[in-house]
DODO-71315 format. One record per residue (C-alpha): x, y, z; residue number from 0; residue in one letter. Coordinates in pm, 1 decimal. Example, Ala and Ser with C-alpha at 12.3 -4.5 7.8 and 13.67 -1.06 7.14 Angstrom:
BEGIN
<<1230.0,-450.0,780.0>,0,"A">
<<1367.0,-106.0,714.0>,1,"S">
# end
This chain:
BEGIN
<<7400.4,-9234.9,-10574.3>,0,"X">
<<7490.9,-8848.9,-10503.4>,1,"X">
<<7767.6,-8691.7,-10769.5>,2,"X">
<<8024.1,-8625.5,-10518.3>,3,"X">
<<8074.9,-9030.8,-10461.0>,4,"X">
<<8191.9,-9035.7,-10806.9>,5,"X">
<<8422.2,-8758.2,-10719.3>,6,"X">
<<8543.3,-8965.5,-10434.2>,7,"X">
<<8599.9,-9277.8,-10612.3>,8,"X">
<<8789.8,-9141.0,-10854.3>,9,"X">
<<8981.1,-8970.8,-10625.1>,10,"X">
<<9061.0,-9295.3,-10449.6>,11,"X">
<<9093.2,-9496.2,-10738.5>,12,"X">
<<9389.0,-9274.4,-10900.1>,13,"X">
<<9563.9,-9252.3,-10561.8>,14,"X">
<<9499.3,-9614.0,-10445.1>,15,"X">
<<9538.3,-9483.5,-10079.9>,16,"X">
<<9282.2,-9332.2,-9856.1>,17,"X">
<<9480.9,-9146.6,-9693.1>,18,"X">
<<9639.0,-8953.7,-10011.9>,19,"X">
<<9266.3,-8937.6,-10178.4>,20,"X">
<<9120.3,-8784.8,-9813.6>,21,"X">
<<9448.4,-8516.5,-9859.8>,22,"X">
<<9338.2,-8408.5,-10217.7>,23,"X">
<<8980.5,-8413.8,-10160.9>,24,"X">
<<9069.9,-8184.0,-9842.0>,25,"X">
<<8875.7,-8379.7,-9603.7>,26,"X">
<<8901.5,-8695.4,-9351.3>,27,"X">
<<9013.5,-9058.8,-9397.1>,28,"X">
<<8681.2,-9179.0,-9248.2>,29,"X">
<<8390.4,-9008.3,-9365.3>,30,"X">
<<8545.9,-9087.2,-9694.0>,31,"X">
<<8584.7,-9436.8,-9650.7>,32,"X">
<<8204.5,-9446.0,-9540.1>,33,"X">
<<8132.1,-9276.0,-9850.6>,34,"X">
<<8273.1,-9572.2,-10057.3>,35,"X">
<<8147.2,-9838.8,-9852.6>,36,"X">
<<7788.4,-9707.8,-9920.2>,37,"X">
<<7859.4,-9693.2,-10277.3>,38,"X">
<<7938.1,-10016.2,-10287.1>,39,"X">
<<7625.7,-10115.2,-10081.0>,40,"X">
<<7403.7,-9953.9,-10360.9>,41,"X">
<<7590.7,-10100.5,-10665.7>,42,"X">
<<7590.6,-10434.5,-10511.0>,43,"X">
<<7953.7,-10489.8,-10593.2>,44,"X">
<<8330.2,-10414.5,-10459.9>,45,"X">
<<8500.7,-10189.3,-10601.0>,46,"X">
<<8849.2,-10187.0,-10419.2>,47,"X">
<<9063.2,-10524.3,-10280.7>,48,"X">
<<9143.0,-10370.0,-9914.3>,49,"X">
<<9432.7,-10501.1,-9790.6>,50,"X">
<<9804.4,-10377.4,-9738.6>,51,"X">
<<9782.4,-10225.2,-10104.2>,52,"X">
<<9394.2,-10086.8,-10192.3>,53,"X">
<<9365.1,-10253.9,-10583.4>,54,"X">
<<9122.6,-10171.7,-10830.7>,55,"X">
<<8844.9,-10478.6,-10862.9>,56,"X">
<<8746.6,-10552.2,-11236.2>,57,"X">
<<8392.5,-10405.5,-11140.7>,58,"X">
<<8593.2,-10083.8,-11007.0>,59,"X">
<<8806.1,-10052.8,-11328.7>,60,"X">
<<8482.2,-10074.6,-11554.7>,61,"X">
<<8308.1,-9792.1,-11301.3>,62,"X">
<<8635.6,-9577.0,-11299.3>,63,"X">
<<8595.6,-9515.5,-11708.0>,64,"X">
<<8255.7,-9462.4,-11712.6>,65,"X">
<<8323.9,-9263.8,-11352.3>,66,"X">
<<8570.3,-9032.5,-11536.9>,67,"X">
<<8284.5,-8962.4,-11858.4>,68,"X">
<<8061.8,-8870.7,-11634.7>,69,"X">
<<8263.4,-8625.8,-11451.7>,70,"X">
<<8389.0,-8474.0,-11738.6>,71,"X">
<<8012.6,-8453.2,-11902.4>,72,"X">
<<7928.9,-8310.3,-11517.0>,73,"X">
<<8240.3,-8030.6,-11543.1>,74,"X">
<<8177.7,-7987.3,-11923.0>,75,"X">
<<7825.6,-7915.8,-11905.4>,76,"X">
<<7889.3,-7603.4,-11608.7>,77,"X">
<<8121.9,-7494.2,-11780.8>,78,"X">
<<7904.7,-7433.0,-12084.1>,79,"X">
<<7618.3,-7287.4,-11877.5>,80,"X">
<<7882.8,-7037.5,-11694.7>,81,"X">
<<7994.9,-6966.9,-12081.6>,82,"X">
<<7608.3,-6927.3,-12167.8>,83,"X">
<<7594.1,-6672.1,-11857.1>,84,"X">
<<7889.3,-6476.7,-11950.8>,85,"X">
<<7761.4,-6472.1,-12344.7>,86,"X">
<<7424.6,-6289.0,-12240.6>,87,"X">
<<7676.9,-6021.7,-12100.1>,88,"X">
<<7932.8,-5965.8,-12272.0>,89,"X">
<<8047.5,-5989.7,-12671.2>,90,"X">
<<8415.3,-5979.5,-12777.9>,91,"X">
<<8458.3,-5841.3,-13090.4>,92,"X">
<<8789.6,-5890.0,-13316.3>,93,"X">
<<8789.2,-5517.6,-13424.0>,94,"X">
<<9011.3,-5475.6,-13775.2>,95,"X">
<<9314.3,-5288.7,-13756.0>,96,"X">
<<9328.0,-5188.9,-14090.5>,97,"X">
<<8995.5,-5166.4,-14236.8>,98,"X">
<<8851.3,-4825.6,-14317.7>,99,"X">
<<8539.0,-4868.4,-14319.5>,100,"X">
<<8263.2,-4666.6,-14225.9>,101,"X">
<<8048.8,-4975.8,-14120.8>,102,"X">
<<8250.4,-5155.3,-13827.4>,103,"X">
<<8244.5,-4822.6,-13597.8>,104,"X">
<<7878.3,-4774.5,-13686.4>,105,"X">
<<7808.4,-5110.5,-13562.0>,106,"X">
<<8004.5,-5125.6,-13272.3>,107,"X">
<<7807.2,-4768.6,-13181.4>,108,"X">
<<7504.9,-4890.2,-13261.3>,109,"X">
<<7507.8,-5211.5,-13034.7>,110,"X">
<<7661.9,-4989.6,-12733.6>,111,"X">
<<7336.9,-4787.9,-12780.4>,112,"X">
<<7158.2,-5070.8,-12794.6>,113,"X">
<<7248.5,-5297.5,-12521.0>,114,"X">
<<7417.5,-5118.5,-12279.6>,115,"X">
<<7373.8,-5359.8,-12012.4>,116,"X">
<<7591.8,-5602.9,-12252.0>,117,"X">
<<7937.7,-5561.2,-12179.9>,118,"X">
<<8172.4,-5501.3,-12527.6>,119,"X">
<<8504.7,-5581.1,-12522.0>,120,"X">
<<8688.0,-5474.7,-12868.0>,121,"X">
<<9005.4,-5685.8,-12947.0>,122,"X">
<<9230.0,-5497.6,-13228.4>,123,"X">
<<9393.1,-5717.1,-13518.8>,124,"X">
<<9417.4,-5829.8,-13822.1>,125,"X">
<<9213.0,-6076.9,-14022.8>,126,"X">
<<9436.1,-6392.3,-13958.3>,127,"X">
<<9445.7,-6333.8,-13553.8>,128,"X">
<<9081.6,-6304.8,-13563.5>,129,"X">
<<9024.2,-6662.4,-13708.4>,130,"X">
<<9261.0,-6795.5,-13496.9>,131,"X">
<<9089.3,-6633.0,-13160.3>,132,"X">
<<8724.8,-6743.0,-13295.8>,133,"X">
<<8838.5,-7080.8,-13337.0>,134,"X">
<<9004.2,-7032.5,-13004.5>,135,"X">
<<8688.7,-6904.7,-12852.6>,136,"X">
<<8856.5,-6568.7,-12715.9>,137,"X">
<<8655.0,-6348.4,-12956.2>,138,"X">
<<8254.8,-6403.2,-13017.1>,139,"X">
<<8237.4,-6191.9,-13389.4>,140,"X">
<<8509.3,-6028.9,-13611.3>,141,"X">
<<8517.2,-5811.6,-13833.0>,142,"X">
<<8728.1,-5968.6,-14168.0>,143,"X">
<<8836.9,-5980.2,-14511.5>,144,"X">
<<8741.7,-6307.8,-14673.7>,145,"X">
<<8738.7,-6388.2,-15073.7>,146,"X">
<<8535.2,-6724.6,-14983.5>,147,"X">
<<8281.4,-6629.1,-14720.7>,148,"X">
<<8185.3,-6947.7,-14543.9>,149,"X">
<<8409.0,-7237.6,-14405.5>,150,"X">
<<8332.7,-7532.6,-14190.0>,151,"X">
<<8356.7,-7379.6,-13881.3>,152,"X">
<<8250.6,-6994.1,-13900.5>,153,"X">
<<7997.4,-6850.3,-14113.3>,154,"X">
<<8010.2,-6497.4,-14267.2>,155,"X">
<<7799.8,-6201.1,-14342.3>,156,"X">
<<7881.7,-5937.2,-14580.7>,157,"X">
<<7904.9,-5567.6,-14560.7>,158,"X">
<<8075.4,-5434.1,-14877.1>,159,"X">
<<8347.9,-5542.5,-15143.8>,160,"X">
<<8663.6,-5456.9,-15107.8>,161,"X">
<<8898.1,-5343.9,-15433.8>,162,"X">
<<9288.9,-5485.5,-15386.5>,163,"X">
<<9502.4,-5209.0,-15533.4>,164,"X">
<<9832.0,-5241.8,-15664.8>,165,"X">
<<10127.7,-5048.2,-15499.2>,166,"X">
<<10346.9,-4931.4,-15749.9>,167,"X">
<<10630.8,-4669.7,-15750.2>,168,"X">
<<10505.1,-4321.7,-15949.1>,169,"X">
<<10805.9,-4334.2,-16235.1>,170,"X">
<<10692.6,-4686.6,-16314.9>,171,"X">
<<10558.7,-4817.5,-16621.0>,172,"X">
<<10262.3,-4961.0,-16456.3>,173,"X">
<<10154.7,-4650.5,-16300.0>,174,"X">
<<10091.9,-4503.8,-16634.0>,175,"X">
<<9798.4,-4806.0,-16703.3>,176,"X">
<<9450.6,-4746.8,-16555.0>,177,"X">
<<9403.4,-5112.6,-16395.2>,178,"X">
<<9694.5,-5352.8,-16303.7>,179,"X">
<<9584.8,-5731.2,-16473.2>,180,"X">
<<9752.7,-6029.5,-16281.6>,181,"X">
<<9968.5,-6066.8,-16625.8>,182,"X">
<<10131.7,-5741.6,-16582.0>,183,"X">
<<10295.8,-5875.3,-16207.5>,184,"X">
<<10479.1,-6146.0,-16383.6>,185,"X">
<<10875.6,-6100.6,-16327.8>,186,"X">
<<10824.8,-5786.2,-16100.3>,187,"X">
<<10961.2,-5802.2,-15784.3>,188,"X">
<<10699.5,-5815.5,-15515.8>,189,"X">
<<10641.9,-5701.8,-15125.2>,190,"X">
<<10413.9,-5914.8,-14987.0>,191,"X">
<<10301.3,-5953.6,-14630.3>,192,"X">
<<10318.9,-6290.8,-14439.9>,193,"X">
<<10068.1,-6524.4,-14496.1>,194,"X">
<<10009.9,-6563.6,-14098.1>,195,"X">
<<9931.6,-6204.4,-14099.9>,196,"X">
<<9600.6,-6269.3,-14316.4>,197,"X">
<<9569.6,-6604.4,-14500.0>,198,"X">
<<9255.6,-6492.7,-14694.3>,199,"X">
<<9408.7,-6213.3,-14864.5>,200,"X">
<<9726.1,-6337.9,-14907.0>,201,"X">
<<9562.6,-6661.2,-15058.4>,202,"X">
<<9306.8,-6520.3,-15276.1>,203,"X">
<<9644.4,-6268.2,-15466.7>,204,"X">
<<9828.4,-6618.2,-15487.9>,205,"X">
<<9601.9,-6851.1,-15570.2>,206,"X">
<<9343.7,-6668.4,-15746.1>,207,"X">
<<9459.3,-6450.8,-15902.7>,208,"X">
<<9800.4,-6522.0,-15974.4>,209,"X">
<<9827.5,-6877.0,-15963.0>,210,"X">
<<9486.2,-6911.6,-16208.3>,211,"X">
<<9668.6,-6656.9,-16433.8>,212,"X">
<<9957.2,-6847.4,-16502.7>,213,"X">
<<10182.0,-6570.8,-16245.7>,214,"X">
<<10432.8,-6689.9,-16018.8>,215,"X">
<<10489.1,-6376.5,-15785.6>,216,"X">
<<10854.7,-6285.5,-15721.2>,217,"X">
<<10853.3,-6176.3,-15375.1>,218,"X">
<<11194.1,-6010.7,-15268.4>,219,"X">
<<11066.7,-5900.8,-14932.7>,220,"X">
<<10832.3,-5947.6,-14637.8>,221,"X">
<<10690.9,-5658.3,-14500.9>,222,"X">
<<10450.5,-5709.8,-14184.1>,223,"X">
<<10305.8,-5336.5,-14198.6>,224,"X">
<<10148.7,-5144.0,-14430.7>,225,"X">
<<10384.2,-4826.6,-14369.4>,226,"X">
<<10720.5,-5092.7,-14451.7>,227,"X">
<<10541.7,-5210.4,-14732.9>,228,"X">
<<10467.2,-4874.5,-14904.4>,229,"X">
<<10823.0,-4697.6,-14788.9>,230,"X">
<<10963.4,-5032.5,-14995.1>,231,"X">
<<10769.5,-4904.5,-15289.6>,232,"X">
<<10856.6,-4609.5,-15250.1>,233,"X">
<<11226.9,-4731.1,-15210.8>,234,"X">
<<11163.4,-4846.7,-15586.0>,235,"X">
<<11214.6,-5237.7,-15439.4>,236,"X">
<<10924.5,-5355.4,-15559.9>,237,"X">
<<10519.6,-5348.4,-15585.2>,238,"X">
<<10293.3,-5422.8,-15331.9>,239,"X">
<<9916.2,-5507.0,-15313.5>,240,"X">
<<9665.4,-5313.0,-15046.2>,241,"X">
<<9317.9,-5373.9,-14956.0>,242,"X">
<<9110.6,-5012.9,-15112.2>,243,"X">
<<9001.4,-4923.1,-14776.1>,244,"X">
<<9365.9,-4929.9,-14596.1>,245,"X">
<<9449.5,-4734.8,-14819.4>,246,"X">
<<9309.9,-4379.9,-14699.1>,247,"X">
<<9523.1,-4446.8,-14362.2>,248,"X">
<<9868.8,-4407.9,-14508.0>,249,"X">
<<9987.9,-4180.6,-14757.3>,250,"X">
<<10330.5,-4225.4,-14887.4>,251,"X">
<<10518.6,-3966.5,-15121.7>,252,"X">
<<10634.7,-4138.0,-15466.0>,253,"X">
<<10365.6,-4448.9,-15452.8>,254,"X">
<<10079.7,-4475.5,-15677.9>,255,"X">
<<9780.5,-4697.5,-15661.4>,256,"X">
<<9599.0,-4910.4,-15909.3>,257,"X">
<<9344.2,-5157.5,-15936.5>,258,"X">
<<9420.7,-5538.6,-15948.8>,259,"X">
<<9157.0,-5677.8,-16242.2>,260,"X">
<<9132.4,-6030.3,-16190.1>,261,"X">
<<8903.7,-6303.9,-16267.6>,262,"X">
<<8865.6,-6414.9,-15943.8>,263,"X">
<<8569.6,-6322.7,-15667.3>,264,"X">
<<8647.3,-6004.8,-15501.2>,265,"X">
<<8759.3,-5944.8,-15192.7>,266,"X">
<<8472.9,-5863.4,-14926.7>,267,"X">
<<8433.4,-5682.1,-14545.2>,268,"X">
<<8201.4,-5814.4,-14303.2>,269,"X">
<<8164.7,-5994.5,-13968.3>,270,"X">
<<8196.7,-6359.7,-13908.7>,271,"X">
<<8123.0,-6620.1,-13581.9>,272,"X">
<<8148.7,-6975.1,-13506.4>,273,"X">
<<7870.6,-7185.5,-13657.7>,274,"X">
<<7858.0,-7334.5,-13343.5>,275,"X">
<<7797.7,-7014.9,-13129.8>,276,"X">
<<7467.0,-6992.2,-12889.7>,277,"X">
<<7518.3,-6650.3,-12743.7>,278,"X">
<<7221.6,-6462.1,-12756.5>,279,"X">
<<7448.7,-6116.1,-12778.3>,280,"X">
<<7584.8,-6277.2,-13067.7>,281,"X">
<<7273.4,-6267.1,-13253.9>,282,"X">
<<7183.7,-5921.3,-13164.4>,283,"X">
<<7487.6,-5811.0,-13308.8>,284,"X">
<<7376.5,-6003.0,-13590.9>,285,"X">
<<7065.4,-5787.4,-13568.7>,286,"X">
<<7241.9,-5492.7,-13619.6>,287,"X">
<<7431.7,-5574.0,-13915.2>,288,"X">
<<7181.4,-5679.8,-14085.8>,289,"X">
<<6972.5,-5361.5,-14016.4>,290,"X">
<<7312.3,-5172.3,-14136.8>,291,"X">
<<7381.7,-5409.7,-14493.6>,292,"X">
<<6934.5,-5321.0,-14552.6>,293,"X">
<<7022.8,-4912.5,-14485.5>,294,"X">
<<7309.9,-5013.6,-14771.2>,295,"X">
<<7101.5,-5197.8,-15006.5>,296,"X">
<<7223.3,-5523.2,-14905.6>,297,"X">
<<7001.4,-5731.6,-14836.3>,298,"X">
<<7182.1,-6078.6,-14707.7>,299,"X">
<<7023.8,-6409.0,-14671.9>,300,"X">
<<7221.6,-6710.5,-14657.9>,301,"X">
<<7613.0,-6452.2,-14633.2>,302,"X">
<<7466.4,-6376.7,-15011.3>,303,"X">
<<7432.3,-5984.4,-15051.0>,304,"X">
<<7217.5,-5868.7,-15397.9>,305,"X">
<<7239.6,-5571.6,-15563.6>,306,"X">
<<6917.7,-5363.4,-15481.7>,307,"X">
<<6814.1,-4971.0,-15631.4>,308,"X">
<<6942.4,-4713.7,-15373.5>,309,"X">
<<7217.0,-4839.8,-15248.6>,310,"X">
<<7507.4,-4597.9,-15057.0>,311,"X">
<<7745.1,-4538.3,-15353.0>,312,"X">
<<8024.2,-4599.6,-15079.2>,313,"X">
<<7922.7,-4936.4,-15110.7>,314,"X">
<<8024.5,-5169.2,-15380.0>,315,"X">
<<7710.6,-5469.7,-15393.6>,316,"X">
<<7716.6,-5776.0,-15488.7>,317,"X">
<<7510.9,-5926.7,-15790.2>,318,"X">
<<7408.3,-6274.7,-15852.1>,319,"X">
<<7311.3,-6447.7,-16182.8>,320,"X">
# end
């Protein structure tokens, strides 16, 4: 039995005329009437009633399901190796949009140097498109800000922590504290960014910090850029909270900025994939990273960074125990 029989027969079988199947298949009524006759010879049964209507037999119904699964394993399975060809060539990284940190450009350098036979395609975002083109297969790594590092579906490897800062207009009370405590944001109005826009961070300042601290946040506004958000501040309608490293892009007259203390685990940069992944470019960019987090003092094993003597005091490590 050759592959393109089953292509045939399904083709037939969904039209239930030769004529219409010979059309689609872009080809003749009788070489592909031949073609079904001498599958039928080899499976020893009918598969069609011929007559003024062409019918499905009971034997050809059971072969048309299993007919159709092995086409689609057939069409899956080339698509997967023209995936696996494409992935030894090229890597599409989900490049932050506001991240400032010194370790995504050296990366991206670095494997450019490296590999330049692999071709890089940079995709600019922010954290929440990212996870939603990884699970959409349209980038291969991102670079992110998670508070939990690993879900089902992606895994995660750390670069640094990242400090969430309080935006707060310079005449208010709370600029005159040292560190902003989740307490302190309880009946303040509050700018806060859509959720869509990056569900980690926006998760982690409601529910853990906030919501484990007893605060409801009072949000007044939306604000989908960082500029809006700190020219509201400024504006004196509310605070808003910033990741420490977006922080040296913008600089807005009349806004100060304070740390968020908070119970919960910190905020951290780094690049995540699909567990799932098989790209060999993938893991070479992997390579890199890691080679980047040891020149740190991070040395990760399992997403898990540990605190090690030496370390770049850009970089804030993390500590176990």
């Amino acid at each position: 039995m050759e592959f393109r029989q089953l292509r045939y027969f399904i083709a037939v079988a969904e039209e239930l005329h030769f004529g219409r199947a010979a059309e689609r298949l872009q080809m003749t009524r009788p070489p592909l009437s031949q073609q079904i006759l001498a599958l039928e010879r080899e499976l020893g049964v009918e598969l069609f009633v011929r007559g003024r209507r062409i019918e499905l037999t009971e034997a050809g119904r059971v072969f048309l399901e299993q007919a159709r699964r092995a086409n689609e394993a057939v069409d899956h399975a080339a698509q997967a190796a023209r995936e696996a060809g494409e992935e030894t060539t090229r890597l599409r990284i989900g490049y932050p949009a506001a991240v400032a940190s010194r370790y995504v450009p050296t990366a991206v350098r670095t494997f450019r140097e490296r590999f330049p036979s692999i071709a890089l395609e940079t995709v600019v975002g922010h954290t929440g498109a990212h996870l939603m083109a990884l699970k959409a297969k349209q980038v291969d790594v991102a670079f992110v800000r998670l508070a939990c590092p690993n879900g089902e579906a992606i895994s995660f490897r750390p670069l640094h922590r990242e400090r969430v800062l309080v935006a707060v207009p310079e005449g208010h009370p709370l600029a005159k504290l040292r560190a902003v405590r989740a307490e302190h944001l309880a009946h303040e109005p509050v700018v806060l960014f859509p959720r869509a826009l990056d569900p980690p961070f926006h998760d982690h300042l409601v529910n853990d910090v906030c919501d484990r601290s007893g605060v409801l946040l009072s949000v007044v506004l939306e604000a989908t850029t960082l500029e809006s958000s700190l020219g509201a501040v400024a504006a004196g309608l509310g605070l808003a909270f910033t990741a420490e490293s977006a922080v040296g892009l913008l600089s807005v007259r009349g806004v100060a900025f304070r740390p968020l203390e908070a119970t919960a685990p910190a905020l951290q940069v780094g690049v995540t994939w699909r567990r799932d992944t098989t790209s060999r470019a993938v893991r070479q960019f992997l390579a890199v990273i890691d080679e980047l987090a040891r020149g740190a003092g991070l040395a990760t094993r399992d997403g898990t960074a540990y605190r090690h003597k030496g370390h770049h005091p850009d970089t804030v490590l993390l500590t176990t125990g």
